[in-house]
C-alpha positions, -999 to +999 in steps of 0.1 A: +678+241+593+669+271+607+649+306+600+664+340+620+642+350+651+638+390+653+670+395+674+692+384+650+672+402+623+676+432+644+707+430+644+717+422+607+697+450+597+725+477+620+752+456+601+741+453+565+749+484+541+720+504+521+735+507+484+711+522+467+715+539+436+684+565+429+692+568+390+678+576+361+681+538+347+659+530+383+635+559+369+630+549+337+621+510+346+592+523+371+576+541+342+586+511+319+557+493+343+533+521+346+539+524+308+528+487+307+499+491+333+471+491+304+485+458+292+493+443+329+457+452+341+448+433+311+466+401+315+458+398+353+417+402+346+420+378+319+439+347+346+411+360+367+381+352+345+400+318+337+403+310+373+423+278+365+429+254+392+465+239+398+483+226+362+452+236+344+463+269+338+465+264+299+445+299+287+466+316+319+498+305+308+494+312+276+489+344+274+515+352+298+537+334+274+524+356+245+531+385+261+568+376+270+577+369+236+557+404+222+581+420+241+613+402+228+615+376+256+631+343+242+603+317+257+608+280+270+574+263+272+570+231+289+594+228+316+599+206+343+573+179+324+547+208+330+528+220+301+517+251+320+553+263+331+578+286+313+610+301+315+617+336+294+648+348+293+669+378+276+703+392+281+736+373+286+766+370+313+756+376+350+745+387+374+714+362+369+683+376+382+652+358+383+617+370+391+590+343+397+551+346+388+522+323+395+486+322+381+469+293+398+432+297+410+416+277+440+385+251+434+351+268+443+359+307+451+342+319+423+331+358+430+318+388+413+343+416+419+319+438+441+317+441+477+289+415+490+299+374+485+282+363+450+295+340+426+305+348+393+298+307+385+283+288+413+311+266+421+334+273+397+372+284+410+386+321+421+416+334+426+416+337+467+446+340+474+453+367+440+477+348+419+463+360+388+479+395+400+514+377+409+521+369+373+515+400+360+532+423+376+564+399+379+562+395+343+557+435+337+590+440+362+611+411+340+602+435+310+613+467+324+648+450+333+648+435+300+640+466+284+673+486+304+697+452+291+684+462+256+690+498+261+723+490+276+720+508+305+721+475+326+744+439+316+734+408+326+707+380+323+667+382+335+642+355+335+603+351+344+600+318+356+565+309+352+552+283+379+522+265+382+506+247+410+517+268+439+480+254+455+488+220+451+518+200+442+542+231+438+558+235+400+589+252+415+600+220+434+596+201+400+616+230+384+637+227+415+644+192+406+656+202+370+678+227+381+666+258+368+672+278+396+704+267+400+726+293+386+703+323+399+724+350+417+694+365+431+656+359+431+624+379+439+596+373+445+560+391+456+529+381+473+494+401+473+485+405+510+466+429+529+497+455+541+531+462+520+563+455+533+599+439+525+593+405+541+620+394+566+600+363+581+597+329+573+570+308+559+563+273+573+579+242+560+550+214+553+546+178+541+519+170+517+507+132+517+476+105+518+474+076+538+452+045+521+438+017+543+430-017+528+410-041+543+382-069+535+344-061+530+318-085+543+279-081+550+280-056+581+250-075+597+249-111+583+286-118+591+310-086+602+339-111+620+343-120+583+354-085+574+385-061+583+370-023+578+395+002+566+378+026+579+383+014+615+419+016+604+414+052+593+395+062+625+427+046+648+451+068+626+430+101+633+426+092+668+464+087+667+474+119+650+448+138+674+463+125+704+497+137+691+485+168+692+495+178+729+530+160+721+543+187+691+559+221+696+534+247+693+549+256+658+536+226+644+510+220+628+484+190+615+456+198+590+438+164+571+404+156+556+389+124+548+384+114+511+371+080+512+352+067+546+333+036+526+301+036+506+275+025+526+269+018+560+258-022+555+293-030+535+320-034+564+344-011+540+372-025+521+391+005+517+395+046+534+417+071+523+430+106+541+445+135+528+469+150+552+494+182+557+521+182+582+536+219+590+563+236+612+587+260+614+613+246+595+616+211+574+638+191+601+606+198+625+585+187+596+603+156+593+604+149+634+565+152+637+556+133+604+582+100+617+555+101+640+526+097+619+542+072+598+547+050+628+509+059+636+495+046+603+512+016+610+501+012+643+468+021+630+467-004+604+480-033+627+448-023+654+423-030+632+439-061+608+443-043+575+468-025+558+479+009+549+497+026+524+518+061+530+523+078+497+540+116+499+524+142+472+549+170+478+561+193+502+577+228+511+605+242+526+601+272+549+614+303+531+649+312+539+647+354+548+676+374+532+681+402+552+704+423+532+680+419+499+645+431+524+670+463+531+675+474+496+636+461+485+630+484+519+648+513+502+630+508+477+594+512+493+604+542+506+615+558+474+578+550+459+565+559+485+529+540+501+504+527+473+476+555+471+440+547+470+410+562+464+381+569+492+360+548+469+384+521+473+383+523+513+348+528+507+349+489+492+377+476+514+350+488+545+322+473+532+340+438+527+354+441+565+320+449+575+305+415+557+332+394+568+327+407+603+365+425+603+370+463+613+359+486+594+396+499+588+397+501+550+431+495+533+467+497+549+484+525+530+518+521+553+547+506+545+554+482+575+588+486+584+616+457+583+619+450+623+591+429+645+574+416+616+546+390+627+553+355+620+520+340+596+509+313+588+511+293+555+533+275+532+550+280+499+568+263+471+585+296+472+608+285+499+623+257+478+637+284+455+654+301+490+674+272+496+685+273+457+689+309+453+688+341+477+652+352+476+641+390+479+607+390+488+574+417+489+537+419+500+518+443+484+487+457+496+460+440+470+432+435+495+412+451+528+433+451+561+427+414+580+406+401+553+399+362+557+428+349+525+419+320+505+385+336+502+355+352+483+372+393+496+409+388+476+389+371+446+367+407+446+398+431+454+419+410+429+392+416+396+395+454+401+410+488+407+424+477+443+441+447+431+451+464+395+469+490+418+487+466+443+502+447+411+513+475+394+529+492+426+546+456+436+556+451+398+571+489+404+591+475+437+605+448+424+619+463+389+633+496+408+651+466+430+663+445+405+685+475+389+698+480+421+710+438+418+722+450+380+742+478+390+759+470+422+782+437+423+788+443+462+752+440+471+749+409+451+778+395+467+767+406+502+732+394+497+745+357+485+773+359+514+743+357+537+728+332+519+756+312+519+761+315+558+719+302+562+724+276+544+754+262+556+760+235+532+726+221+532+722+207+496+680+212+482+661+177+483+632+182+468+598+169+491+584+155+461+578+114+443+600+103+416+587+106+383+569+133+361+544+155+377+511+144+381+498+162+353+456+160+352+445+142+322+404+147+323 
């Protein structure tokens, strides 16, 4: 499985047609959103005063649920085993276009939304990396669609898919697993980010699991030879992964911190436990460095006399690019036009580069065009869904230009007028683009002949345990 490097992006962007259509139907479904800006602002402060953390989004998903059916949405609750997960739908017959949302905070980012790092509630969680924004404004665009089916000025079938737990175990691979994005002609998709483009590189693919040690505990000074420490275990395997280190392609990528190292020092320990992420460039890499580390935990284990335990949590795959659907999302762009902000808003945006020790730039007010894109960081449950369905996908400007993400500076920009405009301008993007999908059969079959020709065959397995999600119950 592989991702396109820039030449051959390059060059499917000389081959692939523009077919736009600049309409009044394309009109009246941007001021559908702006119409709906009051309401969207609304929803997207409300997820971000609930900052709730990965399948705790209950108040989040709610009223993102209430609002779907207000506007004559028909609502599944529930999916996929996950009470926080949804599908609305409305319309009939295809094409089948889906637009997915997320509203999943991170644990301890709470932050006032002003310029200088202060907590809203010491410790609480904050939505670093602006998910409460991502909902919204997909949810406003799946309105303005549905509102042009209901007009009859566009025929076919649109659905939010609501998706929890991006942060952590991923919801769409669960939903993956069920199949609801199997019969999807097209998907988009946004992201809040610090510049605005139509995103034509790649995420990276990542494995998400712990490793448990098990050994024997015995008094650490009256008798240690009777004991077998787990943690010595633990150490071995860290020592091993570190040393694999200079032995991986430079895409890859090893991140893990210990949860359990023992109790007290006196106790030769009885049991350790790591949480570990493997990443690269694309799953079959994923799965060539993390054969490794398997074989390491066992070695591990063996060195010091105990055993060990390998349990995957879950896992992405790297987005699939479609460059066809960045052209017309491109086109798009262009037609809005850049976001506009205030000088009060740079004014902001400056201050939070200056306290996070970034230059003082302000916000990016370009539209980065589709060519030499840089290849970030970062993994996504997102790229599941690309191996299902073709996804179309946008960054929106929501936050200063090289702020630090997964932060306190994107939970500030995200609780006011900087984030409120990035939403609605992204929510604008990806309605203007889904009429486009409505009204021309050619580009939907162009943008899923590419697809096709990516995936070559490959059939989804989802990186994930058997069994329901693990859903918290405290």
């Amino acid at each position: 499985m592989t991702h396109p490097n820039r030449t051959t992006i390059a060059f499917l962007l000389l081959l692939t047609p523009t077919l736009i259509a600049d309409d009044a139907t394309k009109t009246a479904a941007v001021t559908s959103v702006q119409t709906q800006r009051p309401e969207l602002i609304k929803l997207s402060d409300q997820i971000w005063h609930f900052a709730e953390t990965a399948l705790r989004e209950t108040k989040s998903a709610a009223v993102l649920a209430e609002y779907a059916e207000r506007m004559g949405f028909s609502v599944e609750q529930g999916v996929a085993g996950m009470p926080t997960a949804f599908v609305a739908s409305y319309g009939s017959g295809r094409p089948i276009i889906g637009i997915l949302g997320e509203y999943d905070a991170l644990p301890g980012l709470s932050q006032k939304a002003q310029s200088s790092k202060e907590s809203l509630v010491k410790g609480a969680p904050g939505h670093g990396c602006g998910h409460n924004m991502f909902g919204a404004a997909s949810l406003g665009a799946a309105t303005a669609i549905k509102q042009q089916i209901e007009a009859g000025k566009l025929k076919g079938t649109i659905r939010f898919y609501a998706t929890p737990a991006e942060e952590s175990v991923g919801g769409k691979i669960y939903m993956a697993r069920e199949g609801l994005f199997s019969d999807l002609d097209v998907c988009l998709a946004w992201h809040p980010s610090d510049d605005t483009k139509a995103d034509t590189t790649s995420s990276q693919a990542l494995v998400d699991f712990i490793v448990e040690f098990h050994g024997k505990a015995a008094h650490a000074a009256a008798d240690p030879w009777n004991g077998r420490s787990a943690v010595d275990g633990l150490e071995l395997f860290t020592h091993g992964v570190n040393m694999l280190r200079e032995h991986i392609k430079p895409t890859a990528r090893i991140h893990y911190t210990i949860v359990n190292g023992g109790q007290v020092p006196n106790v030769v320990p009885e049991y350790a436990k790591i949480w570990c992420w493997v990443r690269d460039a694309s799953r079959g890499g994923v799965e060539d460095v993390f054969a490794r580390v398997r074989d390491i935990a066992k070695g591990a284990a063996i060195m010091a006399g105990v055993e060990s335990e390998l349990s995957v949590i879950s896992g992405d795959y790297e987005i699939l690019p479609n460059i066809a659907g960045a052209k017309v999302l491109d086109a798009n762009l262009k037609w809005l036009g850049p976001i506009q902000f205030t000088e009060e808003e740079h004014k902001f945006a400056r201050q939070i580069q200056k306290a996070t020790g970034k230059p003082e730039t302000g916000l990016s007010t370009m539209i980065l065009p589709l060519e030499n894109q840089e290849e970030t960081g970062g993994s996504s449950d997102v790229g599941d869904v690309s191996w299902i369905a073709p996804i179309i996908h946008l960054s929106a400007t929501t936050a200063p230009e090289d702020t630090p993400w997964h932060s306190w500076p994107v939970v500030a920009c995200g609780g006011m007028s900087i984030g409120h405009k990035g939403m609605t301008y992204a929510a604008k993007a990806l309605a203007a683009t889904a009429v486009d999908l409505y009204q021309n059969e050619d580009l939907v079959t162009e943008i899923r002949s590419e697809f096709k020709r990516k995936v070559n065959g490959h059939v989804h397995k989802p990186y994930i345990p058997a069994g329901p999600p693990p859903i918290p119950r405290d």
